[in-house]
MDAnalysis code that builds the backbone (N, CA, C; Angstrom):
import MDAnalysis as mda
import numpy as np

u = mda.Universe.empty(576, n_residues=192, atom_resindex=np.repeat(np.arange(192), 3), trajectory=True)
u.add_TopologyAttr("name", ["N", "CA", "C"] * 192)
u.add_TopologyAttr("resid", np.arange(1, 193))
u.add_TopologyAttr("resname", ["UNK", "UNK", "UNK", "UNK", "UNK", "UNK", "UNK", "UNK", "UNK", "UNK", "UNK", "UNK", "UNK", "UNK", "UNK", "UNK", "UNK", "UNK", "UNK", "UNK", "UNK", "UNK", "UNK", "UNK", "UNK", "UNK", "UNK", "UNK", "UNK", "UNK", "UNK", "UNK", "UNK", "UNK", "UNK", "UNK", "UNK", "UNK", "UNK", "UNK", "UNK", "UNK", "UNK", "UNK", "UNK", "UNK", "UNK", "UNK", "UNK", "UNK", "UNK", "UNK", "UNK", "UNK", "UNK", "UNK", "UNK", "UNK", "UNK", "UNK", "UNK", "UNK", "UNK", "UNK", "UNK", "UNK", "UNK", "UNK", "UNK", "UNK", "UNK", "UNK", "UNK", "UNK", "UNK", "UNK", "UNK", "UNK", "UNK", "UNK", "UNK", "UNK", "UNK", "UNK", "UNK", "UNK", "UNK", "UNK", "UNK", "UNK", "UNK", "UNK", "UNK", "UNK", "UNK", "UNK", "UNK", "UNK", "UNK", "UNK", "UNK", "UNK", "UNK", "UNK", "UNK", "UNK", "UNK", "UNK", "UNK", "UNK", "UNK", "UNK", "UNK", "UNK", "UNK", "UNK", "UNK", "UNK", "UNK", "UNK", "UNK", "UNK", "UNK", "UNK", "UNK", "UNK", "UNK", "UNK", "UNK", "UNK", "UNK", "UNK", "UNK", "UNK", "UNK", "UNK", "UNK", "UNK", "UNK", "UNK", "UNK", "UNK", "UNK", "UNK", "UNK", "UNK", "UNK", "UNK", "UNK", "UNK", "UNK", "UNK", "UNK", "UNK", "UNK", "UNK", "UNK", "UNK", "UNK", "UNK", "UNK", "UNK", "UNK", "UNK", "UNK", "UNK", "UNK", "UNK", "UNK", "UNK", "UNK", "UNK", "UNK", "UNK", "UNK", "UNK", "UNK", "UNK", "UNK", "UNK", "UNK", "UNK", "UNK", "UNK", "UNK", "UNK", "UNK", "UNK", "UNK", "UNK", "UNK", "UNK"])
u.atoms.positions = np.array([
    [-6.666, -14.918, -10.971],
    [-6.753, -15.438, -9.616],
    [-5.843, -14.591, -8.729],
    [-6.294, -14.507, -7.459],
    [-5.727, -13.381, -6.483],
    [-5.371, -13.721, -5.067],
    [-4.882, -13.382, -4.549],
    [-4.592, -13.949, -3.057],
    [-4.624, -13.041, -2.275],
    [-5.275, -13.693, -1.453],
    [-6.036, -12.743, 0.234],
    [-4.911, -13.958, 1.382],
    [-4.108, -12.894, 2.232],
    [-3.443, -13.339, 3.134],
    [-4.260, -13.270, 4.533],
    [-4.780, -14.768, 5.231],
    [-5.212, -14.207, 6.346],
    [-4.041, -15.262, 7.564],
    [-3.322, -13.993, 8.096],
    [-2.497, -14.883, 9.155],
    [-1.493, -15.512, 8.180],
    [-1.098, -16.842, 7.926],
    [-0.138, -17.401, 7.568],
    [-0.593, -18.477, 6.367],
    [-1.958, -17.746, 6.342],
    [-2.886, -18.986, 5.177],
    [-2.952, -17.985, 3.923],
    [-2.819, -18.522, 2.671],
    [-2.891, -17.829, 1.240],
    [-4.879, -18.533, 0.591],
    [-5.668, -17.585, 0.673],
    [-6.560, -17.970, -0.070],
    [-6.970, -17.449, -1.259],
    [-6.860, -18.124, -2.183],
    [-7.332, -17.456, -3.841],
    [-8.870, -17.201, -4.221],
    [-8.813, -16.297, -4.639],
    [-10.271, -15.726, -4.982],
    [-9.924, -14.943, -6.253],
    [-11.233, -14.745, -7.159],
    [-11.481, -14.186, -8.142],
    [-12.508, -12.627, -7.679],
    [-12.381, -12.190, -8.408],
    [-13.561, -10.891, -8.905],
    [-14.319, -10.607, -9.837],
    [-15.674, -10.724, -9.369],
    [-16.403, -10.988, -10.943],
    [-17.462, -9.681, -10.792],
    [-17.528, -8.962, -11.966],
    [-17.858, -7.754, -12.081],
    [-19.519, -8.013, -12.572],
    [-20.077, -7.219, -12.046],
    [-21.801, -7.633, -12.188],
    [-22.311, -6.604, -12.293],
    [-23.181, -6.481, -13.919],
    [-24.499, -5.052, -13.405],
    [-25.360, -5.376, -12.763],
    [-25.949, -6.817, -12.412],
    [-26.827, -6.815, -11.399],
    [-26.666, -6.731, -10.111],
    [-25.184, -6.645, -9.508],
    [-24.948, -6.899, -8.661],
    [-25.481, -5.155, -7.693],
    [-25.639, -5.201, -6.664],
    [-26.168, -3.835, -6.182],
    [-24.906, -3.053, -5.176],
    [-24.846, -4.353, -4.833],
    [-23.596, -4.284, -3.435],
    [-22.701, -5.475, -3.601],
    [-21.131, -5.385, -2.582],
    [-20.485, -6.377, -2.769],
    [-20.931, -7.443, -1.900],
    [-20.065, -8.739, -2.320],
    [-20.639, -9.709, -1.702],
    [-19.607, -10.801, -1.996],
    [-19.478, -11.763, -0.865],
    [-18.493, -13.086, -0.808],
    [-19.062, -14.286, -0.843],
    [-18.645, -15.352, -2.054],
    [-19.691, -16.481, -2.167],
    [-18.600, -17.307, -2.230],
    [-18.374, -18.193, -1.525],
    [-17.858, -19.355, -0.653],
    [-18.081, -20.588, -1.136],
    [-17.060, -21.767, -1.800],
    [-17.829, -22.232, -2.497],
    [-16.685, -23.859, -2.254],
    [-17.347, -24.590, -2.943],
    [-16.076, -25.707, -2.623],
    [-15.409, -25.533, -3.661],
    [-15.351, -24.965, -5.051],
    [-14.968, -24.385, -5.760],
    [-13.602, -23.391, -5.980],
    [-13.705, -22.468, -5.045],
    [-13.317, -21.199, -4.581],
    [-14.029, -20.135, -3.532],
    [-13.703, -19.439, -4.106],
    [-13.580, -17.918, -3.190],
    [-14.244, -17.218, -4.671],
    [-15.212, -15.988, -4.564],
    [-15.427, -15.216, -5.790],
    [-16.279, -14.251, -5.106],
    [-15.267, -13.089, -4.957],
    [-15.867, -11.792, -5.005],
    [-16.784, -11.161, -6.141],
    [-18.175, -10.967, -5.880],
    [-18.668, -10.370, -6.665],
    [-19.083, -8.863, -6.308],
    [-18.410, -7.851, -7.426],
    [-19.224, -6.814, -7.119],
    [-19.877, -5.412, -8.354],
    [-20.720, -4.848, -7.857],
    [-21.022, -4.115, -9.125],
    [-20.510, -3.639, -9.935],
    [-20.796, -3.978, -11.433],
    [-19.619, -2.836, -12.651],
    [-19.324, -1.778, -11.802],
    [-18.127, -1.596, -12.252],
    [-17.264, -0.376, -11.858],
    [-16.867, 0.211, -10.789],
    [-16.685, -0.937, -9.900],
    [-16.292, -0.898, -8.411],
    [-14.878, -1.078, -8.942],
    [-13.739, -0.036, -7.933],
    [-12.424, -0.232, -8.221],
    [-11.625, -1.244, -7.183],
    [-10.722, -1.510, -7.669],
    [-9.883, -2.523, -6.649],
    [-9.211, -1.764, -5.597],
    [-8.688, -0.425, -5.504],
    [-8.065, -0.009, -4.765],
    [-9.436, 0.928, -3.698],
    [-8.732, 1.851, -2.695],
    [-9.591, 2.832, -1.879],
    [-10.519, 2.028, -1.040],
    [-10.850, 2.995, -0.325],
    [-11.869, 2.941, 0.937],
    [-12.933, 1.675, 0.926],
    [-13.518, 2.285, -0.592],
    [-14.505, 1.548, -0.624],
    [-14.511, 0.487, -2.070],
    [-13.259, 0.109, -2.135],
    [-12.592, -0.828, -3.204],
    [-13.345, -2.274, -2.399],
    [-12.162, -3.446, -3.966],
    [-12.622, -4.951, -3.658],
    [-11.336, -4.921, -2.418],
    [-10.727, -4.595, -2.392],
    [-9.513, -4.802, -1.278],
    [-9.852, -4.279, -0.257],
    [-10.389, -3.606, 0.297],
    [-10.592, -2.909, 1.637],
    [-11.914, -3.640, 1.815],
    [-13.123, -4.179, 1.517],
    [-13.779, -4.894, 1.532],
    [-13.699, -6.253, 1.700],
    [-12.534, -6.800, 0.970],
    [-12.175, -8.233, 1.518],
    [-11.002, -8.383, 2.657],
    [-10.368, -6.995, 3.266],
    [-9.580, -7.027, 3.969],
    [-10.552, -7.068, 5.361],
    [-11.600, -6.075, 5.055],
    [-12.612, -6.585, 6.475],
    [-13.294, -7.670, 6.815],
    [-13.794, -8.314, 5.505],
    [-14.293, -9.948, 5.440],
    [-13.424, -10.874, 5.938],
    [-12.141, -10.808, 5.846],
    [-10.936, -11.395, 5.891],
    [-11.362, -12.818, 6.689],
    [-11.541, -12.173, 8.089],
    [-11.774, -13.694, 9.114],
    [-13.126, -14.564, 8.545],
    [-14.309, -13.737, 8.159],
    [-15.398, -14.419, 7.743],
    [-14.839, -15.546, 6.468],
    [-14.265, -14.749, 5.298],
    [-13.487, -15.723, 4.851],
    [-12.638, -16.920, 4.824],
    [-12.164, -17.320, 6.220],
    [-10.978, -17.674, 6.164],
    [-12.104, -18.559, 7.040],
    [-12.930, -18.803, 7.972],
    [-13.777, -19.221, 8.480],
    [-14.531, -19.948, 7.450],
    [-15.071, -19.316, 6.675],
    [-16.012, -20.247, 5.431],
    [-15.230, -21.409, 4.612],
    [-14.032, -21.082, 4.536],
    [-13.293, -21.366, 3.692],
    [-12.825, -23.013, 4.518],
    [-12.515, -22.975, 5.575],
    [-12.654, -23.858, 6.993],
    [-13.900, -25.017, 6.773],
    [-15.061, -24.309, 7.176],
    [-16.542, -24.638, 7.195],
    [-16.206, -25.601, 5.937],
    [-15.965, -25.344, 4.983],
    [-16.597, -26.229, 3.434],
    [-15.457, -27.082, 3.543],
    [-14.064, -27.074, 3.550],
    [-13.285, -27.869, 3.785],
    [-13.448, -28.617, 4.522],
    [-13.889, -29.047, 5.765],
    [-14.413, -29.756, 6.840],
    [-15.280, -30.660, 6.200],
    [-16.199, -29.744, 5.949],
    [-17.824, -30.493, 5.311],
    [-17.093, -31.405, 4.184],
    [-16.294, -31.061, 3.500],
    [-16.187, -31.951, 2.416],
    [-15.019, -33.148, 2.765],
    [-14.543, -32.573, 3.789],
    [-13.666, -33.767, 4.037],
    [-14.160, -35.010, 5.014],
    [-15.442, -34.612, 6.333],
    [-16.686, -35.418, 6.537],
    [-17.342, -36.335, 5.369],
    [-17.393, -35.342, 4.448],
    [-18.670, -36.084, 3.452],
    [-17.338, -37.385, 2.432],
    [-16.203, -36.535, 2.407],
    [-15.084, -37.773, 1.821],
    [-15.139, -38.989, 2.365],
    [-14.889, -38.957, 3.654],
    [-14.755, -39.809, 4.665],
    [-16.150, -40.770, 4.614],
    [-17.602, -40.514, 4.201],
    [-18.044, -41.451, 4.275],
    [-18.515, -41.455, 2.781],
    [-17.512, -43.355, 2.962],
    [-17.968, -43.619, 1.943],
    [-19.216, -43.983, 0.436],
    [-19.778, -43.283, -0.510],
    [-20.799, -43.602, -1.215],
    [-20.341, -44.312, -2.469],
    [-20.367, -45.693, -1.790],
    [-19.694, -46.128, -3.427],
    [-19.711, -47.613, -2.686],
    [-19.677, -48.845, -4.060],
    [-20.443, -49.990, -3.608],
    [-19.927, -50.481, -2.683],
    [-20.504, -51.107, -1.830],
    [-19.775, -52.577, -0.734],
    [-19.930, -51.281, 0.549],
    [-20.077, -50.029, 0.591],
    [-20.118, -49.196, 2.035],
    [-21.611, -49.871, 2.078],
    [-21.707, -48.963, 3.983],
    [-22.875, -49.388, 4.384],
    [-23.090, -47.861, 5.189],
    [-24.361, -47.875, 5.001],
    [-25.493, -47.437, 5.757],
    [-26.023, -47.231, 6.423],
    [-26.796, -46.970, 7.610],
    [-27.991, -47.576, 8.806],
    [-29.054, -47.122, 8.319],
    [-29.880, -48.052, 8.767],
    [-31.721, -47.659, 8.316],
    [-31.676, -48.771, 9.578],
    [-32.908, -48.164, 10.038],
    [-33.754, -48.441, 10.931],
    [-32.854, -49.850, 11.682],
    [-31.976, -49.487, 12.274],
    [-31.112, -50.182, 13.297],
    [-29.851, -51.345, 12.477],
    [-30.383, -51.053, 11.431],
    [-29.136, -52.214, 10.468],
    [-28.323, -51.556, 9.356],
    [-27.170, -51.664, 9.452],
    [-26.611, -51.240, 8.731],
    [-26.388, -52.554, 7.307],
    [-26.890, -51.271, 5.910],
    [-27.575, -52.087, 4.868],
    [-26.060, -51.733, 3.805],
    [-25.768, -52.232, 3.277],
    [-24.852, -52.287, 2.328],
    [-25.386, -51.559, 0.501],
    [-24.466, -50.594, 0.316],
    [-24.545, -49.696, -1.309],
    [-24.119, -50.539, -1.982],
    [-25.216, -50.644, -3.481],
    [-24.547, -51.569, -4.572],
    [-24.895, -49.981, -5.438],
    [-23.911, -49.187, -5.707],
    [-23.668, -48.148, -6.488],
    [-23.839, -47.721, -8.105],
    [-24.202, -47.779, -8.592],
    [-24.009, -48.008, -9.990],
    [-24.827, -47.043, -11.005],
    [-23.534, -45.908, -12.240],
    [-23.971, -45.088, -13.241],
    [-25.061, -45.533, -14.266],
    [-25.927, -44.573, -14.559],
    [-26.843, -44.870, -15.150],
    [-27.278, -43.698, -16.205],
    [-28.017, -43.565, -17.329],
    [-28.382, -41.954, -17.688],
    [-29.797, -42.006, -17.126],
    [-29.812, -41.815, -15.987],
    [-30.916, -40.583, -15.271],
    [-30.717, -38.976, -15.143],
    [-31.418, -38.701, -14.558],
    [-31.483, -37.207, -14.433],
    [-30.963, -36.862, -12.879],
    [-31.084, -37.870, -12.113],
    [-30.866, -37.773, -10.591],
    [-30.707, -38.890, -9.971],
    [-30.245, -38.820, -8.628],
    [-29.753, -39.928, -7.618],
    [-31.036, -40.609, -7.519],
    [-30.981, -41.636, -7.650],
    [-32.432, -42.689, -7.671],
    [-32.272, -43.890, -6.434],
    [-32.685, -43.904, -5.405],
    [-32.364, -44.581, -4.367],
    [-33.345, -45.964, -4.047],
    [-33.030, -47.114, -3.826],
    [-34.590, -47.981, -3.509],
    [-33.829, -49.250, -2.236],
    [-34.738, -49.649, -1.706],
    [-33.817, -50.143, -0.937],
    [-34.687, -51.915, -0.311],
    [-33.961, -52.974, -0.784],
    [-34.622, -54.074, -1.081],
    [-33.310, -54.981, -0.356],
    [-33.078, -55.266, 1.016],
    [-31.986, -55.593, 1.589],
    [-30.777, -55.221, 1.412],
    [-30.600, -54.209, 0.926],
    [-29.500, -53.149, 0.439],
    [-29.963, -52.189, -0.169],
    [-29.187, -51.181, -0.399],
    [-29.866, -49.943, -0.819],
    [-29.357, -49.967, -2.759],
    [-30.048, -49.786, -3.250],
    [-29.582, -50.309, -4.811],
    [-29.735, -48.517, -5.293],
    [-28.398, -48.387, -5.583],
    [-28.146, -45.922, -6.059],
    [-28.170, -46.423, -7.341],
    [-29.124, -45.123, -7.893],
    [-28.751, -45.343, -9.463],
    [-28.071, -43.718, -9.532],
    [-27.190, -43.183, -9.551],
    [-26.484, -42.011, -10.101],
    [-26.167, -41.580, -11.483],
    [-26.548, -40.964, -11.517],
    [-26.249, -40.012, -13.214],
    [-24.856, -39.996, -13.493],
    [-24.433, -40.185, -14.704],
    [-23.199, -40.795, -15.288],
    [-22.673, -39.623, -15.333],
    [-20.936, -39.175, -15.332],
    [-20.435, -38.165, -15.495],
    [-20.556, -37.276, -14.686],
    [-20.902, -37.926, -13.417],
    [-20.670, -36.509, -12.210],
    [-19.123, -36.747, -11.588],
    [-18.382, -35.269, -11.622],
    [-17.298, -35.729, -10.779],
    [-17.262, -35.919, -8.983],
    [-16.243, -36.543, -8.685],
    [-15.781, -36.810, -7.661],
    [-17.039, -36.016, -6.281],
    [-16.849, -34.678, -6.364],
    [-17.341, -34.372, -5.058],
    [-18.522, -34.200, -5.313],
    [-18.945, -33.832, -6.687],
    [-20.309, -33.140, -6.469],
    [-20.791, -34.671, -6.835],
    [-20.052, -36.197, -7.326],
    [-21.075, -37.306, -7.103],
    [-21.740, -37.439, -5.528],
    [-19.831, -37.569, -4.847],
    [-21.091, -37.633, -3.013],
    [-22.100, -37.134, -2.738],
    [-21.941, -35.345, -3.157],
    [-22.930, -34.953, -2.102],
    [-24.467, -35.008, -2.728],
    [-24.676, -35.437, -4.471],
    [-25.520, -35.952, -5.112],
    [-26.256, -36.845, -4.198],
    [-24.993, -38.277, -4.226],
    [-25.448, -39.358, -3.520],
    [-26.018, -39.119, -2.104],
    [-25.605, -38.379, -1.275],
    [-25.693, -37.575, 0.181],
    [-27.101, -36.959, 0.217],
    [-26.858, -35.879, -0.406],
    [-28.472, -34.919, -0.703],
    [-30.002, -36.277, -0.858],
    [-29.578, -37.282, -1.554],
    [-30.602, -37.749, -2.459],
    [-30.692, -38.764, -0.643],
    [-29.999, -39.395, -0.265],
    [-30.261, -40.482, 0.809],
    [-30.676, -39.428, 2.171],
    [-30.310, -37.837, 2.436],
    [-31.040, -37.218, 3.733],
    [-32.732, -36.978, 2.685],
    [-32.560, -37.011, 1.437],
    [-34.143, -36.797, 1.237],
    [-34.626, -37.856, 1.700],
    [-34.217, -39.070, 1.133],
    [-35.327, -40.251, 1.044],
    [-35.419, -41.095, 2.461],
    [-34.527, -40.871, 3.510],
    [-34.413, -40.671, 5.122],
    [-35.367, -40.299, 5.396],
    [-35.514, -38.845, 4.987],
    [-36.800, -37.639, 5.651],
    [-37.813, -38.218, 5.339],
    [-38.197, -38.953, 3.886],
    [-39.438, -39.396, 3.365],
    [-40.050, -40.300, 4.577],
    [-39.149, -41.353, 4.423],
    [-39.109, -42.404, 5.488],
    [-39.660, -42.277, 6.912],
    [-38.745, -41.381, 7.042],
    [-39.324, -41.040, 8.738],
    [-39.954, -40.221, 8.929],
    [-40.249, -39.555, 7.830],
    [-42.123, -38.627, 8.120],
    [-43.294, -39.682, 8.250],
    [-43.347, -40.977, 6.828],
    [-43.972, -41.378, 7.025],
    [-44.255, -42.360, 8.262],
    [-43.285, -42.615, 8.905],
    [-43.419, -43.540, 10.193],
    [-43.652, -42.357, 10.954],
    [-42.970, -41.144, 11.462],
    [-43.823, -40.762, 11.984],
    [-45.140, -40.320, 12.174],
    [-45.887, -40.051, 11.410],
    [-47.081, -39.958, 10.779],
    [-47.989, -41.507, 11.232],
    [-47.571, -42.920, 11.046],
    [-47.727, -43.440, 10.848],
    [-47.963, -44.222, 12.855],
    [-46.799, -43.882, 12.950],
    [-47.036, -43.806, 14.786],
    [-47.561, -43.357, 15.569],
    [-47.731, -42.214, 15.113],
    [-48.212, -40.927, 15.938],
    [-49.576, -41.195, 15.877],
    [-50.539, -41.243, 14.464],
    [-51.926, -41.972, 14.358],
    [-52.052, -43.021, 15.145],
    [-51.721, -43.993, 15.222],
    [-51.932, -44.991, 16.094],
    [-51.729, -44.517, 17.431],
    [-50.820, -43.668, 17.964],
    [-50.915, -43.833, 19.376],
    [-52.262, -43.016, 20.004],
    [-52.613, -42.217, 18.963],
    [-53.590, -41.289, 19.172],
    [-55.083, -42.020, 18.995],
    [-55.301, -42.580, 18.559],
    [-56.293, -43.601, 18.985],
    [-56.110, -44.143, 20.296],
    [-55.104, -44.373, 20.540],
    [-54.806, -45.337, 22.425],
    [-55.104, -44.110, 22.786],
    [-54.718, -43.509, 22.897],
    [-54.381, -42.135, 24.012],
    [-56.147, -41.320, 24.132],
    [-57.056, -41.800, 22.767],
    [-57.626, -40.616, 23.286],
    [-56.984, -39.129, 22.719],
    [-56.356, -38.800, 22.105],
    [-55.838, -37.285, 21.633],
    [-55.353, -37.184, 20.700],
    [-55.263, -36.199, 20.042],
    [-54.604, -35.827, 18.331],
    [-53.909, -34.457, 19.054],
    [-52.724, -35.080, 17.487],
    [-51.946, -33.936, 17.151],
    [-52.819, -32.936, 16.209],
    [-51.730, -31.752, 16.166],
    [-52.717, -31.137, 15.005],
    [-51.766, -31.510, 13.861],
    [-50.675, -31.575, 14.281],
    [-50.120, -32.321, 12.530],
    [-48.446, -33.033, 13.281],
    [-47.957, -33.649, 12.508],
    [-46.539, -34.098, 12.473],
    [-45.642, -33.494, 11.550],
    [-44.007, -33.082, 12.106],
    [-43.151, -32.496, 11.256],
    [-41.956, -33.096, 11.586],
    [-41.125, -33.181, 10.975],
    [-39.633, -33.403, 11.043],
    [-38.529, -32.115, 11.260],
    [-37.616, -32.117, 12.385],
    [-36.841, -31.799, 13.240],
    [-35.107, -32.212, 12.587],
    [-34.333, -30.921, 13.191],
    [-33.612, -31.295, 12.894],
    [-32.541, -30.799, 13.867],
    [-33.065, -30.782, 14.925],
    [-32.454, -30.142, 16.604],
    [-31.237, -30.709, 16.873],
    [-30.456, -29.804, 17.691],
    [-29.120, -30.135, 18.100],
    [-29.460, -30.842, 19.386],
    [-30.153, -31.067, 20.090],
    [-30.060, -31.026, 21.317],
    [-31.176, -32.314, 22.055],
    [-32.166, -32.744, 21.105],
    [-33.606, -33.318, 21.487],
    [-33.630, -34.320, 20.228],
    [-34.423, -35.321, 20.378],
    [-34.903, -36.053, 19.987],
    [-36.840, -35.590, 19.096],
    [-37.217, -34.978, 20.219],
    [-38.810, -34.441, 19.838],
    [-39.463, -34.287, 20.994],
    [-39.816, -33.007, 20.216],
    [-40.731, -32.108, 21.198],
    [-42.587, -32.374, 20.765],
    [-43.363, -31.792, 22.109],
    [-44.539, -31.494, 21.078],
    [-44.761, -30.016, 22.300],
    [-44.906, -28.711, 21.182],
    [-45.493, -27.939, 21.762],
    [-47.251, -27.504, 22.327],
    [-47.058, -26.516, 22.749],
    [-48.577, -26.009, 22.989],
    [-48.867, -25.772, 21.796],
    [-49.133, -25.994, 20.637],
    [-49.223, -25.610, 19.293],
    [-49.844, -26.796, 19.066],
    [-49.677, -28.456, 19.277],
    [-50.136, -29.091, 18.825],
    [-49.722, -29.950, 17.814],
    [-48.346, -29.442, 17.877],
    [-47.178, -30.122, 16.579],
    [-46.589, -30.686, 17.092],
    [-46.308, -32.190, 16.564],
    [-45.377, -33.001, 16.986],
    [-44.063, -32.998, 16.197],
    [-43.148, -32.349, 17.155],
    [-41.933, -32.996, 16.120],
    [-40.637, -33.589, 16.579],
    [-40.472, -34.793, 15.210],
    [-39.352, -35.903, 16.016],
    [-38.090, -35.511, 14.803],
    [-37.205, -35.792, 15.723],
    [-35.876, -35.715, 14.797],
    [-35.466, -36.667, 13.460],
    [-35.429, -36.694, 11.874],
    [-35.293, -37.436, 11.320],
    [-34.640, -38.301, 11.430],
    [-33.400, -38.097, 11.673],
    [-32.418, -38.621, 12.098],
    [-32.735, -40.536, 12.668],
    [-34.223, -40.501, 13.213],
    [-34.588, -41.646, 14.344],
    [-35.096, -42.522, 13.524],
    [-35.141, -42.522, 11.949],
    [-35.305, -43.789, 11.051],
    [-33.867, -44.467, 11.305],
    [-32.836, -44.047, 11.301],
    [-31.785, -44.743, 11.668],
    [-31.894, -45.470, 12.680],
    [-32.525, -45.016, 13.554],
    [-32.519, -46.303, 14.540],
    [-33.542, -47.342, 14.751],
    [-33.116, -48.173, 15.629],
    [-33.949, -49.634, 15.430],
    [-35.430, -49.469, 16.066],
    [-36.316, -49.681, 15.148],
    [-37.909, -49.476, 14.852],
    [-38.511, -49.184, 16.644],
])
């Protein structure tokens, strides 16, 4: 393990030597830091792992930021029993509980009932639990949208040419000259 000084911050990174590798490269991880670069790249000179991570330096120290954040967001909300939720304007309460599956198994019957795979640690359980509830969100609110959008299109007289899910900073849903409707997933959370 190695240390890259950026400013007044110490970040540790490894070097992992690769024949597949073609070129160098920085992979960012909640993990670490791990320089990878092709057999027989030297550590020192021009075109060393050090003069290469001395120019990455800020990108580094930036990523390194980025995932710390993200994981300290994703800490902060809680996935584990008695938290709550929102679906479609109510916030529904997690009854949490290990199981031997293969994956986050979600169903939701006046609470949301997680079945999680036994033996995951700490962070990579959240973002398990996390990943598996923005899928089954998206499911959700494709099918209502889908499901709305048909109906209004009978009133209206007009069709889409299809419905998609959005994931815009800025809008709720657009429909272009294209003929695509798209609404932000995000809007199963709110009340129907």
């Amino acid at each position: 393990m190695a240390i890259l000084e950026v400013g007044k911050t110490d970040i540790s990174y490894e070097v992992r030597y690769s024949h597949k590798a073609s070129r160098k490269r920085i992979e960012v991880t909640p993990g670490g830091v791990e320089v990878v670069v092709p057999k027989g790249t030297t550590m020192d000179g021009s075109d060393g792992v050090l003069a290469y991570l001395h120019r990455k330096r800020r990108w580094v120290f930036d990523s390194v930021k980025e995932i710390q954040e993200r994981h300290r967001r994703l800490l902060t909300q809680h996935y584990a029993s008695g938290a709550k939720l929102q679906y479609r304007g109510r916030w529904l309460m997690l009854d949490v509980r290990d199981a031997d599956v293969p994956e986050v198994r979600i169903r939701c019957r006046s609470k949301f009932h997680v079945t999680v795979p036994g033996g995951l640690p700490g962070v990579a359980r959240l973002e398990a639990i996390r990943n598996a509830f923005d899928r089954w969100l998206r499911e959700r609110a494709l099918q209502s949208v889908r499901s709305f959008g048909r109906q209004h299109e009978a009133c209206l007289d007009l069709g889409a040419r299809c419905y998609r899910l959005s994931d815009a900073k800025s809008r709720w849903g657009s429909c272009g000259r294209d003929g695509i409707i798209r609404v932000h997933w995000r809007l199963v959370q709110a009340p129907v």
